[in-house]
Structure formats: C-alpha cells, structure tokens
C-alpha positions in Angstrom: 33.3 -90.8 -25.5 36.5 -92.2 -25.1 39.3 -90.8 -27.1 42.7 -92.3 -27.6 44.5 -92.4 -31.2 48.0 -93.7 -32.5 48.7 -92.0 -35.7 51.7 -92.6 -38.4 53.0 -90.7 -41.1 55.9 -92.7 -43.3 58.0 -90.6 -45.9 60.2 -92.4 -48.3 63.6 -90.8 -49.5 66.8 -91.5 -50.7 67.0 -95.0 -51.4 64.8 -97.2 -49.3 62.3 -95.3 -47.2 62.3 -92.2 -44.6 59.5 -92.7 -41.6 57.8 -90.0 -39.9 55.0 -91.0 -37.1 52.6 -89.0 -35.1 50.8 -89.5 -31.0 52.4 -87.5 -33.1 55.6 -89.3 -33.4 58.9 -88.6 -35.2 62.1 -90.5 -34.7 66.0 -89.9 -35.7 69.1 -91.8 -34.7 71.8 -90.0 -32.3 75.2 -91.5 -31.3 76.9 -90.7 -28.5 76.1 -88.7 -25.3 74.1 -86.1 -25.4 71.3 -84.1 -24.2 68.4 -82.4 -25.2 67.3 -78.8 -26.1 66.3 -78.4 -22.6 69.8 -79.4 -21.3 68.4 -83.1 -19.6 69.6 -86.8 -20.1 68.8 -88.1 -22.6 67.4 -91.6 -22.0 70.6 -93.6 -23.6 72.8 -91.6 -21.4 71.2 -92.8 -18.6 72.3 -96.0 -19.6 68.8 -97.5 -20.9 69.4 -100.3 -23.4 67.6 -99.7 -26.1 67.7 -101.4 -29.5 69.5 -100.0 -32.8 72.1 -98.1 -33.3 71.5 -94.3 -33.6 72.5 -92.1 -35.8 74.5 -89.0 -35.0 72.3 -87.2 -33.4 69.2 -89.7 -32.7 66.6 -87.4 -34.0 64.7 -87.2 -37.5 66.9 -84.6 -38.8 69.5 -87.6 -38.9 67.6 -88.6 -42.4 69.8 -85.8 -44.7 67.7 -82.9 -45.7 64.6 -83.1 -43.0 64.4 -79.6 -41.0 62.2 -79.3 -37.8 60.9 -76.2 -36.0 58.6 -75.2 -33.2 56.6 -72.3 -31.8 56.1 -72.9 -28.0 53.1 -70.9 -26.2 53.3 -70.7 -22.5 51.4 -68.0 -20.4 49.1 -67.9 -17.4 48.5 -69.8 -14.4 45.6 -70.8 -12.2 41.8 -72.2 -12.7 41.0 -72.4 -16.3 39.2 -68.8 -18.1 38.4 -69.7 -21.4 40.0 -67.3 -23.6 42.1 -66.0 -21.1 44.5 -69.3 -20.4 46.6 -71.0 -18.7 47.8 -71.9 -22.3 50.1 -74.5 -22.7 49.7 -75.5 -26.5 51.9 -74.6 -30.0 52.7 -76.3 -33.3 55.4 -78.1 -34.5 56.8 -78.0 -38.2 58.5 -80.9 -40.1 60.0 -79.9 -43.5 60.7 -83.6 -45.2 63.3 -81.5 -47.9 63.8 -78.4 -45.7 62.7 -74.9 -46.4 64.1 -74.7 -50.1 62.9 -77.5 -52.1 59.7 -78.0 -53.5 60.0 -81.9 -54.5 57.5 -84.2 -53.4 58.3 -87.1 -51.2 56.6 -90.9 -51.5 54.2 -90.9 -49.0 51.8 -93.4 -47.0 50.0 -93.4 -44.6 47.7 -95.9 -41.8 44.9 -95.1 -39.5 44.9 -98.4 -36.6 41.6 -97.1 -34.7 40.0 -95.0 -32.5 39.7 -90.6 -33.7 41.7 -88.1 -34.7 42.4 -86.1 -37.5 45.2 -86.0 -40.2 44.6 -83.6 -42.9 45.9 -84.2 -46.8 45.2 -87.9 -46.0 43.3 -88.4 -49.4 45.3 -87.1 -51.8 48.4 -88.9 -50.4 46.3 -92.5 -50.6 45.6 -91.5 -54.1 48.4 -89.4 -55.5 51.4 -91.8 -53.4 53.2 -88.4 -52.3 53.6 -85.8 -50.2 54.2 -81.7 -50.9 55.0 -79.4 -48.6 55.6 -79.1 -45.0 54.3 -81.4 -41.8 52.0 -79.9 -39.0 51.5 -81.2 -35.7 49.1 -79.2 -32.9 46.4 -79.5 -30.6 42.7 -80.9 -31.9 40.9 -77.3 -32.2 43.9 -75.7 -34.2 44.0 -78.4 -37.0 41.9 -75.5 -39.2 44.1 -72.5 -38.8 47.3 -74.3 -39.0 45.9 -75.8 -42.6 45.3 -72.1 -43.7 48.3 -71.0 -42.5 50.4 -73.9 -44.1 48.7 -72.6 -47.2 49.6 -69.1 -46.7 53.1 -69.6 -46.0 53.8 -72.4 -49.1 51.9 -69.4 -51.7 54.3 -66.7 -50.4 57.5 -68.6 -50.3 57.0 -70.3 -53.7 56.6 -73.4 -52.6 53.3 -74.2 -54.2 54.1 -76.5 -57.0 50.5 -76.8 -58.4 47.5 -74.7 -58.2 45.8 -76.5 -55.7 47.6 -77.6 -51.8 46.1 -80.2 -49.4 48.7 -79.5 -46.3 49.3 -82.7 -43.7 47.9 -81.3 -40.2 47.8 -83.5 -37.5 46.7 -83.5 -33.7 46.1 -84.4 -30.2 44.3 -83.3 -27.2 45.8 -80.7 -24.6 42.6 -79.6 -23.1 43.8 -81.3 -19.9 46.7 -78.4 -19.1 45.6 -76.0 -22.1 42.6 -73.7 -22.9 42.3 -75.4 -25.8 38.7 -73.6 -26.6 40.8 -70.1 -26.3 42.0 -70.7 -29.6 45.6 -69.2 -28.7 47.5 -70.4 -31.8 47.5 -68.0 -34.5 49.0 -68.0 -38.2 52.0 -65.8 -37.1 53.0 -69.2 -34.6 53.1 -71.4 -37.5 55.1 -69.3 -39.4 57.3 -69.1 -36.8 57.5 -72.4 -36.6 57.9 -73.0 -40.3 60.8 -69.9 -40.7 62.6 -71.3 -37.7 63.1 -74.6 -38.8 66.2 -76.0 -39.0 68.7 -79.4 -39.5 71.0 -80.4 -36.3 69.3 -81.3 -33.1 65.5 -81.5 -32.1 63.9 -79.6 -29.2 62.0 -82.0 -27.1 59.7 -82.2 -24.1 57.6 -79.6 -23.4 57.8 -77.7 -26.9 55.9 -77.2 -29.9 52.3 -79.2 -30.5 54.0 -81.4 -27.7 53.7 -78.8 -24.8 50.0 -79.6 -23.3 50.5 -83.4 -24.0 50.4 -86.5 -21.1 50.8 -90.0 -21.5 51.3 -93.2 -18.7 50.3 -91.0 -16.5 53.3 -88.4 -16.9 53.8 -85.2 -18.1 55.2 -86.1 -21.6 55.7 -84.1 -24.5 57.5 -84.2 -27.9 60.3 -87.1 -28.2 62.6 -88.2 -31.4 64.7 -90.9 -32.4 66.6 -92.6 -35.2 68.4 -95.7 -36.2 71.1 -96.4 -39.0 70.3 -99.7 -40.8 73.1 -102.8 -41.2 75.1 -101.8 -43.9 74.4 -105.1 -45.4 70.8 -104.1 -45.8 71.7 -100.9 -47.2 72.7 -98.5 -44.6 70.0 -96.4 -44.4 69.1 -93.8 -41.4 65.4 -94.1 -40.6 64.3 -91.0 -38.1 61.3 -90.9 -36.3 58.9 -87.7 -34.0 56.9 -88.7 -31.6 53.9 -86.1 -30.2 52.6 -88.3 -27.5 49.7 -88.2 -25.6 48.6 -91.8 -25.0 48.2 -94.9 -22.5 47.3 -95.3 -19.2 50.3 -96.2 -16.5 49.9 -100.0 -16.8 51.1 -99.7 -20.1 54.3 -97.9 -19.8 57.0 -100.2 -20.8 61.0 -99.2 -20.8 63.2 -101.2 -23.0 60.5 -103.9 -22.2 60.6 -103.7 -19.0 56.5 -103.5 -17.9 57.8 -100.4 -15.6 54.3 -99.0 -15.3 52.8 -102.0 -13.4 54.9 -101.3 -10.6 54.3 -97.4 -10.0 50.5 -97.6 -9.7 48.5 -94.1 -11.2 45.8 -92.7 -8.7 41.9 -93.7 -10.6 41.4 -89.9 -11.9 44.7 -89.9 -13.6 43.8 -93.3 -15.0 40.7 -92.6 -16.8 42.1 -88.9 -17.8 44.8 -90.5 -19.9 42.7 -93.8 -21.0 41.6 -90.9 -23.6 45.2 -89.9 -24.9 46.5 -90.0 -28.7 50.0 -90.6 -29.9 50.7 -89.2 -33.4 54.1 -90.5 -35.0 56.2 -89.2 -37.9 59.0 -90.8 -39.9 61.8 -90.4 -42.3 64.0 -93.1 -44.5 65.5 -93.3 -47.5 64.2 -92.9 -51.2 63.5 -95.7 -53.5 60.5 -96.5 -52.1 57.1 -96.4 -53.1 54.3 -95.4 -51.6 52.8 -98.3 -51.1 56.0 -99.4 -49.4 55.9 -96.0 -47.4 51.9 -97.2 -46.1 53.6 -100.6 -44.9 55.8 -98.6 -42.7 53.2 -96.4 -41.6 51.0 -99.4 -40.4 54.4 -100.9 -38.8 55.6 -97.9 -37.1 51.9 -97.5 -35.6 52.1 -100.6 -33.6 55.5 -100.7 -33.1 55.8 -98.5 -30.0 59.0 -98.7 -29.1 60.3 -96.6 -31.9 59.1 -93.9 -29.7 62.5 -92.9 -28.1 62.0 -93.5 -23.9 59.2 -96.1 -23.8 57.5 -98.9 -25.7 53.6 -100.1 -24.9 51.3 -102.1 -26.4 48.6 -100.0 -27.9 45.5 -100.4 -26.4 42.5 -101.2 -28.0 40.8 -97.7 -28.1 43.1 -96.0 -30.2 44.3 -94.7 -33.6 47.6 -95.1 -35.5 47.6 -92.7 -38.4 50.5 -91.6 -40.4 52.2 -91.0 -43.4 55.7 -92.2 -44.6 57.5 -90.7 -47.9 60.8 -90.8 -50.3 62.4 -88.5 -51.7 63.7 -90.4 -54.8 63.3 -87.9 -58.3 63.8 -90.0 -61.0 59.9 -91.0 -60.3 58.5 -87.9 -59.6 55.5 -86.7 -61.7 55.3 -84.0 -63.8 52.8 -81.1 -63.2 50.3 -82.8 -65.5 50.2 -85.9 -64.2 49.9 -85.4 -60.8 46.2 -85.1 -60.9 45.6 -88.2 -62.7 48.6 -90.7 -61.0 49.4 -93.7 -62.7 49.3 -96.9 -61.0 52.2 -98.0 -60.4 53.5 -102.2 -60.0 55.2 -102.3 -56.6 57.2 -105.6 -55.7 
C-alpha cells in the first residue's frame, strides 16, 4: 500500500488568523541572519530568495504567545532488533497559548488525500476550536502520546471541561527507527510539553521530526513565518513543518525544479513515494473557524510555506491540519461548548 500524506492544522488568534501545518508542518517568520538550534545556515542566509518577509525570528513562535518543545530519542546503531533499536524517533509539542493559559483557539482543519492520522479532528469540525496542546510523533505512538497529553492537561489544570480530545498527529519513521519498539513513553511527552518554550525553534533532526525523509534527503523538522502588509493588517502568520514526503523529482527550491537535476537511485525512489508531510500554523485572532479550515486546505497545497523547499503534492497523499485564533470575546462558555452554536461567517 502506498503511503504518503500532507496534513494541515490552521489556528486563528489575535486578529485575523494563526496557521499551524503538519508532514507535520509549522511555520514562523525570522528576520535577519541566523541559524538554527543545531548551529547550521539557515536557508535565507545562504542567500535563497524566498518570498515574504519574515518575522523576527522566522519560526511559529513569531505569532505572540505560541511555545514549542521537543523530546529527541537517539540510541543504537546497526541492523534493526525490534525492541532493542537503532531508535531514531520523539515527539514534538506546540502550545498555541503557551503553558499557562487554558483558552481555546479557532480552529480548522483539511485532510487533501491519501492516510494518516490526526486525532481531536471531530470535535474541532464540530465545536470550531481547539483546547490544549499540539502533538506531533511517529505513526505507532499516536496512542500513548494522546494519553499522555491527557495526563499532563489533568495535572497541570489545564483541563477546562470534563471531557479532552487532544490533537496528535504523525508520520512514518520506520525507515531509520524501530518504530514497532515502541520507544516513546509518557515521561518524553512530558518532557516535551514542560520544556516548551517562546524564542527560537529546534530544527532538523529533533523531536517527532528525527526519523523523517523526504526528496530523497534526510529531512526532519523545519519552521517558518511571514509578517503580513501592514495595509492588510500586519499580522505574523508562523508555520511547523514535520516532513516526510515526495520523491526527488519533486523537490523544488524557491521554484527552482532542483530535484530533476540530482537524480535519486530506484530504491530510494519508491522508499520515499510513501512519505507524509504534516504542517502546523499560527495567525492572528478574529477569525473563525471556518476561516481557520480555508487556511488549512490552503496551507496543505501550498508547499512552499515549508521553509527550504516547495513541491507540488503528488497525487497519493494527504493534507490534514488544523488552524485556530485566539480572539476571547467569542469564546464559549463551559455550557455551551457541547452544544456550539452555528455561527454566520462572511
């Protein structure tokens, strides 16, 4: 069976909307030069001309508020031993109103084709929000990452109702992990939850991102945002990427069809025909969810939000994702939450 899926969370805060996308993929703006966690060039600073301008730090936690955090497991070497590693795998945590707040963000989200799973998916199609934190790891820890999402919203209060349907969303490492070891544990996503934090974004090989390919390429975790034309309101939309998609011919570089000249040997070819690229974004608030689901469906197709390389998205895959705002004057009350008005949306 052939696997691939493009994913795409959109969150809505402030006063427009706040985008978050998952291959998985979440994007912030970043001005200036800079370089990532791991000390590399970014691709701006190698003088790529990319579109947009970002914002201060080009990464999701751009959008005010949004905290990100990562638990990275790396151990072992050698043939695979089920159980025993090499384990290249983790989970990474987005907080759309950081660690402290319990308000709900708008929230929509859009599925393009293909599989995968996203978890809390109904109740934001129905409800138009998002609670709690975001989850992004590796297809056969969706379940103990849900539970522990759970565990860790009950004992830090942040359980507004008596119910919770965490977001958990994956893709595939099973190429470079022993994914059937079941190596992450609820202690990594606390970790991951505790530790996050505002400023700059950890990317590459970190977090739900550390097992992932795509083109061909060892890829990872990636982020990215852009401040919008102050004449159209001047909003900071950020976006994370988890990627693990596309086959080499696709890979495209500020448009440029790079991957058509650097062919990719057959096996590699039909290993990464079966990748999945999950996106998450953030924007401003005054958005409704049904705006937020508009975004979703635009940020799954619109590749090159992902921060080093845009594609077109080929036909066996998925874009799911959900988009929210943060805007409180139309936030529910307790007892209306389980039966949501609809709502007129312009």
């Amino acid at each position: 069976m052939q696997r691939g899926l493009v994913r795409s969370l959109v969150l809505a805060r402030g006063s427009w909307f706040d985008t978050l996308t998952t291959s998985v993929c979440i994007a912030v703006s970043l001005g200036g030069a800079t370089v990532d966690a791991q000390g590399k060039p970014r691709a701006r600073d190698l003088g790529i001309p990319f579109d947009g301008t970002p914002a201060a730090l080009n990464a999701i936690t751009d959008v005010p508020g949004v905290e990100v955090g990562a638990t990275t497991l790396i151990s072992g070497a050698g043939p695979l031993k089920v159980g025993a590693g090499p384990v290249r795998t983790g989970v990474t945590a987005i907080l759309p109103r950081g660690k402290n707040s319990k308000d709900q963000v708008f929230a929509g989200w859009f599925s393009l084709n293909g599989n995968g799973e996203m978890t809390g998916t109904t109740w934001i199609e129905e409800a138009g929000f998002l609670e709690g934190p975001i989850l992004i790891t590796n297809t056969h820890s969706v379940g103990v990452v849900r539970d522990a999402s759970i565990k860790w919203s009950v004992e830090h209060g942040q359980a507004s109702q008596a119910w919770s349907l965490p977001v958990v969303a994956e893709t595939w490492d099973g190429f470079l992990n022993d994914i059937n070891g079941f190596h992450v544990k609820p202690e990594h996503v606390f970790a991951a939850l505790d530790g996050a934090r505002s400023g700059p974004v950890a990317e590459g090989n970190v977090g739900g991102g550390t097992g992932m390919r795509c083109y061909g390429f060892k890829c990872g975790t990636g982020t990215a945002s852009r401040k919008i034309d102050a004449r159209s309101g001047g909003y900071v939309v950020g976006v994370l990427v988890q990627a693990n998609h596309g086959t080499r011919d696709l890979l495209r570089v500020a448009g440029v069809p790079i991957g058509q000249e650097l062919p990719e040997p057959a096996a590699g070819r039909a290993a990464d025909a079966t990748r999945a690229r999950d996106a998450l974004g953030e924007g401003p608030s005054s958005s409704s969810s049904r705006r937020m689901r508009r975004c979703s469906r635009i940020s799954s197709s619109a590749s090159r939000a992902a921060p080093r390389s845009a594609s077109r998205v080929p036909a066996a895959s998925r874009a799911t994702g959900p988009a929210t705002s943060s805007s409180r004057s139309r936030r529910r009350t307790p007892a209306r939450r389980t039966r949501p008005r609809p709502r007129r949306c312009r």
